[in-house]
MIDRENGU-265148 format. One record per residue (C-alpha): residue in three letters; x, y, z. Coordinates in steps of 0.001 Angstrom, whole numbers, plus 500000, padded with zeros to 6 digits. Last residue first. Layout:
BEGIN
ALAXYZ/...
END
This chain:
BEGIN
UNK826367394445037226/UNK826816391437034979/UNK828648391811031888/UNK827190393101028283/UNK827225390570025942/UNK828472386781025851/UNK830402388093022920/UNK830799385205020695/UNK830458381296020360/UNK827309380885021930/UNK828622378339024789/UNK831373380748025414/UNK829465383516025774/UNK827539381899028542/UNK830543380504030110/UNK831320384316030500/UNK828409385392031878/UNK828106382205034346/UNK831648382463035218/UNK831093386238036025/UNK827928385811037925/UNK829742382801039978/UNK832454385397041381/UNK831154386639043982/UNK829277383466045493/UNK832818381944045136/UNK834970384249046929/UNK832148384329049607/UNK832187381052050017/UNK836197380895049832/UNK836335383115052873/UNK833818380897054846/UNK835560377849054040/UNK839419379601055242/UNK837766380781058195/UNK835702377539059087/UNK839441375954058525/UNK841858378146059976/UNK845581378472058262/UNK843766381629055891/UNK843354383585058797/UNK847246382943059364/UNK847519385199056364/UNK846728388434058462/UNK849684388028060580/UNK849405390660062475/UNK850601388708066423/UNK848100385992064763/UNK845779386488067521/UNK846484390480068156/UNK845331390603064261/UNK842242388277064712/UNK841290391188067987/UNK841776394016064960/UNK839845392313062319/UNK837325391274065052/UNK836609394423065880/UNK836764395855062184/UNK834207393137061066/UNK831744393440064210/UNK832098397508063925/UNK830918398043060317/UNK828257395078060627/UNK825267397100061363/UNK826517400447059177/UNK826979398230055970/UNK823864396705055997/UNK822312399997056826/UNK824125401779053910/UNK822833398091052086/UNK819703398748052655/UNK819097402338050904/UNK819445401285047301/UNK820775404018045119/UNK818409404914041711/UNK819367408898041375/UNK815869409740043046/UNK816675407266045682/UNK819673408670046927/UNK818709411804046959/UNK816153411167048853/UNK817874408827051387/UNK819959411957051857/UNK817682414222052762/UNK815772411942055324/UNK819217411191056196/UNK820175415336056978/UNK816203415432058399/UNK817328411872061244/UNK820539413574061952/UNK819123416673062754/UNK816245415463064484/UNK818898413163066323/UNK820663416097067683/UNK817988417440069487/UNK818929414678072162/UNK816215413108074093/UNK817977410008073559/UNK815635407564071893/UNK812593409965071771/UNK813965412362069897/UNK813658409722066784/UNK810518408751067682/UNK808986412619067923/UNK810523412856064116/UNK808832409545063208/UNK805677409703064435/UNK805821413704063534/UNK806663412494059372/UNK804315409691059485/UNK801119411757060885/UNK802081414135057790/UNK802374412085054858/UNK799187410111055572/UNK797257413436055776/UNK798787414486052971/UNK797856410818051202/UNK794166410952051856/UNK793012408134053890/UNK790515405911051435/UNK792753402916051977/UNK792220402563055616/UNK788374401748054585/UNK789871398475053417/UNK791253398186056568/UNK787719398357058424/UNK786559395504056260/UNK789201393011057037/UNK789447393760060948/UNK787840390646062259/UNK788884388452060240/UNK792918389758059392/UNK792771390480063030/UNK792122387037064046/UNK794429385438061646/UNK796710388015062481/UNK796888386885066159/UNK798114383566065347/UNK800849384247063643/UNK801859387440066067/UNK801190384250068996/UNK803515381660067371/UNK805952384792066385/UNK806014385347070245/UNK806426382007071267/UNK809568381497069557/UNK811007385087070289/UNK810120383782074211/UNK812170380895073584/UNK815291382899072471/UNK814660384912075823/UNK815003381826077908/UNK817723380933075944/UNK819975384214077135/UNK823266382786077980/UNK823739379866076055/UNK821288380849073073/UNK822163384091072509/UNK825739383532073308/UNK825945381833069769/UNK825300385052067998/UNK822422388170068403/UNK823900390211070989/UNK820685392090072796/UNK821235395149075057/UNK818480396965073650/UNK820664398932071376/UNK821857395508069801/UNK817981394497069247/UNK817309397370067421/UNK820478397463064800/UNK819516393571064318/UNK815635394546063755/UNK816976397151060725/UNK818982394463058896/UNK816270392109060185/UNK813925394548057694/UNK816567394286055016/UNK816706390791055070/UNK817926387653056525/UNK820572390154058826/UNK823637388537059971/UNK824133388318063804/UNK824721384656063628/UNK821769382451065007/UNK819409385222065604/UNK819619387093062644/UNK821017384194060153/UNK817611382182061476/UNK815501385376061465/UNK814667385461057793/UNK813751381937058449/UNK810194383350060416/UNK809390386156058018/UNK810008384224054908/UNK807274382059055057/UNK804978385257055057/UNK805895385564051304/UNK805620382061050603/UNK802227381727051368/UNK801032384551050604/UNK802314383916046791/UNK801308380554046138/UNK798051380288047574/UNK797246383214045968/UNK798478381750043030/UNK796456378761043843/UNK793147380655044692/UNK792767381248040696/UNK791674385065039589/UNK792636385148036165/UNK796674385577036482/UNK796892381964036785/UNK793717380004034919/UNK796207378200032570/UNK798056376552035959/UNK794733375183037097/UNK796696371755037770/UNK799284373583038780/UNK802863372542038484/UNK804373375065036066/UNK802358378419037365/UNK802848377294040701/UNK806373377157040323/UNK806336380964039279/UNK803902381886041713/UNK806357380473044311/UNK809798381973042661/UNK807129385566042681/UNK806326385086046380/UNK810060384391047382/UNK811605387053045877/UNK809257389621047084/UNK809967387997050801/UNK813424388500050870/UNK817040387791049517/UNK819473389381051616/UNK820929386482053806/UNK819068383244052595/UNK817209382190055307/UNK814443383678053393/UNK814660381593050295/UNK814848378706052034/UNK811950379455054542/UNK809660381062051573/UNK810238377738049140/UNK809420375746051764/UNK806085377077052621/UNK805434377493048561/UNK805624373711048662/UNK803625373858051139/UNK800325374903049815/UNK801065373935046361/UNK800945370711047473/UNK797970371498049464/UNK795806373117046625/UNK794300369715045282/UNK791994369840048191/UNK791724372949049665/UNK788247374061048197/UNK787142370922050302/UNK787757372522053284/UNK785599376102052166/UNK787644379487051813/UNK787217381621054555/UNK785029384974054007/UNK786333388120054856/UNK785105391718054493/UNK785811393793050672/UNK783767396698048536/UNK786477397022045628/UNK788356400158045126/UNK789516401504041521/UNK792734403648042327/UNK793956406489039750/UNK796830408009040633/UNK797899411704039256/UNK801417412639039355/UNK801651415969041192/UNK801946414530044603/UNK805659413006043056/UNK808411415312044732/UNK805812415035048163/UNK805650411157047841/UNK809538410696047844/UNK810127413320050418/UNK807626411071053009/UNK810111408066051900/UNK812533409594052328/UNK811443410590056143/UNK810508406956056570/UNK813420405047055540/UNK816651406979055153/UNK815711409290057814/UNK814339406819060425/UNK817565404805059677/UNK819945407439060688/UNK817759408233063787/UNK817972404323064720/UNK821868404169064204/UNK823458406989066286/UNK826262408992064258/UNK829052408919066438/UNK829394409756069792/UNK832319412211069269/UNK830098413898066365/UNK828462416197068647/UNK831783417992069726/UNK832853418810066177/UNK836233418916065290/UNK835897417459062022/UNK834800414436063763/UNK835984411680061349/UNK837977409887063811/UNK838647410695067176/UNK841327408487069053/UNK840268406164072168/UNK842526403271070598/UNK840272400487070834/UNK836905402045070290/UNK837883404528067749/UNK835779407317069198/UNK832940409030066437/UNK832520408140062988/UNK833569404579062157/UNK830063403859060984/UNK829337406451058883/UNK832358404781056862/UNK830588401297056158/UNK827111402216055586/UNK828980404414052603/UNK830754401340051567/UNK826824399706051515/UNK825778402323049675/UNK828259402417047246/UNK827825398790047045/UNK824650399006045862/UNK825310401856043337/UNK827970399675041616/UNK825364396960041790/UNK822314398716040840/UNK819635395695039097/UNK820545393573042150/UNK821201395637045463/UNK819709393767047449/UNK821643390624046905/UNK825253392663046623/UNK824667394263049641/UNK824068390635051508/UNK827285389467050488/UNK828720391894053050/UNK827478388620054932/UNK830402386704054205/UNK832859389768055164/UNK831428389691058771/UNK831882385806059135/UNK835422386141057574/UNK835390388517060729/UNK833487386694062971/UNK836055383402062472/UNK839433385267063055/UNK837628386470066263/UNK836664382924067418/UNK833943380349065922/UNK833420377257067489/UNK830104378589069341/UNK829038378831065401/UNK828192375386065323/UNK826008375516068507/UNK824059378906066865/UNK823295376977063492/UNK821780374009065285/UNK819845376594067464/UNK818648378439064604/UNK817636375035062619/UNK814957373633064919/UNK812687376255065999/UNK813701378993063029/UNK811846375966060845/UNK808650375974062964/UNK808536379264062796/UNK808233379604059187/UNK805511376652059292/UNK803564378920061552/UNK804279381988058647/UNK803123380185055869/UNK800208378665057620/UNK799033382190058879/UNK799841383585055425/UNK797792381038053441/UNK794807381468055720/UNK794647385574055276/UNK795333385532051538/UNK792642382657051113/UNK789915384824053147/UNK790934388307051679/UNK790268386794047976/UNK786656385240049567/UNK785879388583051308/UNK787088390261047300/UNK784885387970045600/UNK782977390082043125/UNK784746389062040288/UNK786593392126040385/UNK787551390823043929/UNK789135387436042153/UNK790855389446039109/UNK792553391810041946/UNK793711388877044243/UNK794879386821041076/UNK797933388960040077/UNK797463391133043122/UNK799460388450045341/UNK802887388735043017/UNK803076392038044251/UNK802382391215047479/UNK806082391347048724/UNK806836395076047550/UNK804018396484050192/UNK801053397831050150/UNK800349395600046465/UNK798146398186044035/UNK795053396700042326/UNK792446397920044852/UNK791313395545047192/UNK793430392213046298/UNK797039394198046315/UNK795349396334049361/UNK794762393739051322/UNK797618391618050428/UNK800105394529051751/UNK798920393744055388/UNK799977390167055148/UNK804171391464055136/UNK802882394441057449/UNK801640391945060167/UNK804655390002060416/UNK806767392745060652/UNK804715395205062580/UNK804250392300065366/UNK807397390977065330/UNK808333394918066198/UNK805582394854069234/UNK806792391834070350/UNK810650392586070698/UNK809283395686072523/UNK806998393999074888/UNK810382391573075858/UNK812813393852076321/UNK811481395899078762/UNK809255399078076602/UNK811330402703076617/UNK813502401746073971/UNK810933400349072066/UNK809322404067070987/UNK812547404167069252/UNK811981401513066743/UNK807807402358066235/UNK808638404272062977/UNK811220402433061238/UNK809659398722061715/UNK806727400515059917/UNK808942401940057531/UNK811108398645057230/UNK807797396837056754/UNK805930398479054030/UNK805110402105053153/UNK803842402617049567/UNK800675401532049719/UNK798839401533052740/UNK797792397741054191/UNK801566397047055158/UNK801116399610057759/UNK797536399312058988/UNK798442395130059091/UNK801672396260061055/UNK799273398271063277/UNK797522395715064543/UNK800206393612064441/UNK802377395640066890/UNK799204396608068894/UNK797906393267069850/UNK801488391578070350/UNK802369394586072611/UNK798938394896074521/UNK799974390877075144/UNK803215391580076155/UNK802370394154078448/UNK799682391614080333/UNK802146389024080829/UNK801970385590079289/UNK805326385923076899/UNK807927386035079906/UNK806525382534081267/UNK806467381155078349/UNK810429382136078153/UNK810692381155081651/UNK809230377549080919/UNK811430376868078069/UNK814097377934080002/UNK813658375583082975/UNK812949372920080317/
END
């Protein structure tokens, strides 16, 4: 109770409150603009945290995360184009519902389905991350790193569609990493020589280049493709109680869906929505009017989409591995701020686990109010002309990546990613897993190296532990199971099963 009470206690305070306001605030502005989403907008206020306690800053990024995620339904209902990847499936009845002249009424489902989506997220970070957390307190060196090489996994789910290219990425991820001073030996690796590199390559600047300078690089190679947008006059207008009835299976069904899907490492909040829409589309009752304008794939989608946000954070919290490529980012940020996500978390710092608890209560909360209030004056967000877009992100980015260190090293570092996460893109790599890669580089050779003084290098006595020898068979199995599937399909047709799984 004593740090229950604390962690209240480190919530009510005036900067935490300007933090909440501010980080959802402009996590709604965020997810609102097409194009940018959450890991940008987690991107751009990262190193403006390191100068906040911990506390205001962990608000203000649960702020921009949660917010973004129910930003992007404003724009996905307002004019036909989702702000971020996980309202996609939310514009297939937000747009027909505001060209019916409905767009408050679209806004007003959208905005309730996300706040109960997201509260019952919470809810289920409450009771399974510490569960999780006192299992893992049995876990030693040997443990982390068959821990380590189970979330790897996590490349290969976001980088579906570009597998080879995924985990090129993430291999990538891996090497940057081990730039700088070997830790245990106190040799220089990679360096070429070069007095800057000694430190390594620092993590935020690295990911405000691959994110949100790329992204800005993106736009410019394509401001010669014309877009058409048709807007749609919008404020907010709650749906009535009895327009609920019938909906509330749906309702939490799709709450479910989000919090397994998102404490699934890697999956994500896209994911979710469209496995929601797609189970509300067989159950419905109004299933035939999907795609039309019907409240229950709103319903559907929002709500599952902000469930994620909440579970994402179980792995995060619980055992250092990232939910999804926006806690791949958050994990990088809350190690610089002196934060070990992992078992420890919640015996020596529960008080602060508590006052994550309370926060995404309050972000939940919050965005109902700004989603209200602030409906009509996002819309208006939308009209913003893209250069001028293009170039307030670009200086809140480059002055936030000085601003961790003070070093003009990291405006190199965060152009040469920028650079790189465009070329990247343009030839069809994912970007999350090089950050996947770099966040759990050091945990898996670490504990490699401490599992090897164990076992006096005897790397087969990993295989002599039990959660070691489960966890490495996991991941055996989860990397293998595409293959058995493809080739029990072509068994089953009695040919070539086709072209194998990427």
């Amino acid at each position: 109770m004593e740090a229950l009470s604390l962690g209240l206690e480190h919530v009510l305070t005036l900067p935490v409150a300007v933090a909440l306001l501010a980080g959802t605030v402009l996590g709604v502005f965020v997810g609102a603009l097409p194009g940018l989403g959450s890991v940008i907008g987690i991107t751009m206020i990262l190193p403006f945290t390191f100068t906040m306690g911990q506390i205001p800053a962990l608000a203000l990024m649960l702020g921009v995360y949660c917010g973004s995620v129910y930003g992007g339904s404003i724009s996905a209902i307002v004019i036909n184009t989702p702000g971020t990847p996980q309202a996609a499936a939310t514009a297939l009845d937000g747009f027909p519902l505001a060209k019916r002249g409905e767009a408050d009424l679209a806004i007003g489902w959208a905005t309730s389905a996300s706040v109960i989506g997201g509260l019952f997220s919470v809810g289920v970070l409450i009771l399974a991350a510490p569960e999780l957390a006192a299992f893992s307190l049995n876990f030693t060196a040997i443990e982390y790193f068959a821990l380590g090489l189970f979330a790897l996994i996590c490349i290969a789910n976001v980088s579906r569609g570009a597998m080879i290219k995924g985990l090129l990425s993430g291999a990538a991820g891996l090497f940057i990493a081990t730039i700088g001073i070997d830790h245990v030996t106190g040799d220089m690796r990679f360096t070429f020589d070069s007095f800057e590199l000694t430190a390594g390559i620092s993590l935020i600047p690295t990911i405000v280049g691959l994110f949100a300078l790329s992204e800005m690089f993106m736009r410019a190679s394509e401001a010669h493709v014309p877009k058409t947008r048709i807007a749609h006059k919008a404020g907010f207008r709650l749906p009535r109680v009895s327009e609920w009835r019938g909906r509330l299976g749906i309702l939490f069904k799709s709450c479910a869906i989000g919090s397994f899907v998102g404490a699934l490492p890697g999956t994500g909040a896209a994911t979710a929505a469209f496995i929601s829409y797609s189970e509300a589309k067989r159950s419905s009752r109004n299933r035939d009017k999907l795609g039309t304008g019907e409240p229950d794939g709103l319903v559907a989608a929002e709500s599952a989409n902000n469930a994620v946000t909440g579970s994402a954070m179980v792995p995060t919290l619980a055992l250092g591995i990232p939910g999804d490529p926006v806690t791949a980012v958050m994990l990088g940020t809350f190690i610089v701020q002196g934060i070990t996500p992992g078992p420890r978390l919640f015996t020596h710092d529960l008080d602060l686990v508590y006052a994550i608890f309370f926060i995404l209560i309050a972000v939940n909360l919050l965005m109902f109010l700004v989603g209200a209030v602030g409906a009509q004056a996002f819309t208006r967000v939308l009209r913003i002309p893209e250069p001028v877009l293009m170039a307030l992100v670009v200086v809140v980015a480059l002055v936030g990546a000085y601003g961790v260190r003070g070093n003009p090293i990291d405006l190199v570092t965060a152009f040469v990613a920028g650079v790189i996460g465009f070329l990247l893109r343009k030839n069809g790599f994912p970007l999350a897993p090089m950050v996947i890669g770099m966040v759990l580089s050091q945990m898996i050779e670490n504990s490699l190296r401490q599992g090897l003084l164990i076992t006096r290098g005897d790397f087969l006595a990993f295989f002599e532990r039990p959660i070691a020898l489960t966890l490495f068979v996991l991941t055996l199995a989860i990397l293998l199971w595409p293959l058995l599937r493809w080739a029990t399909l072509g068994r089953r047709t009695g040919g070539s099963p086709g072209r194998a799984p990427e």
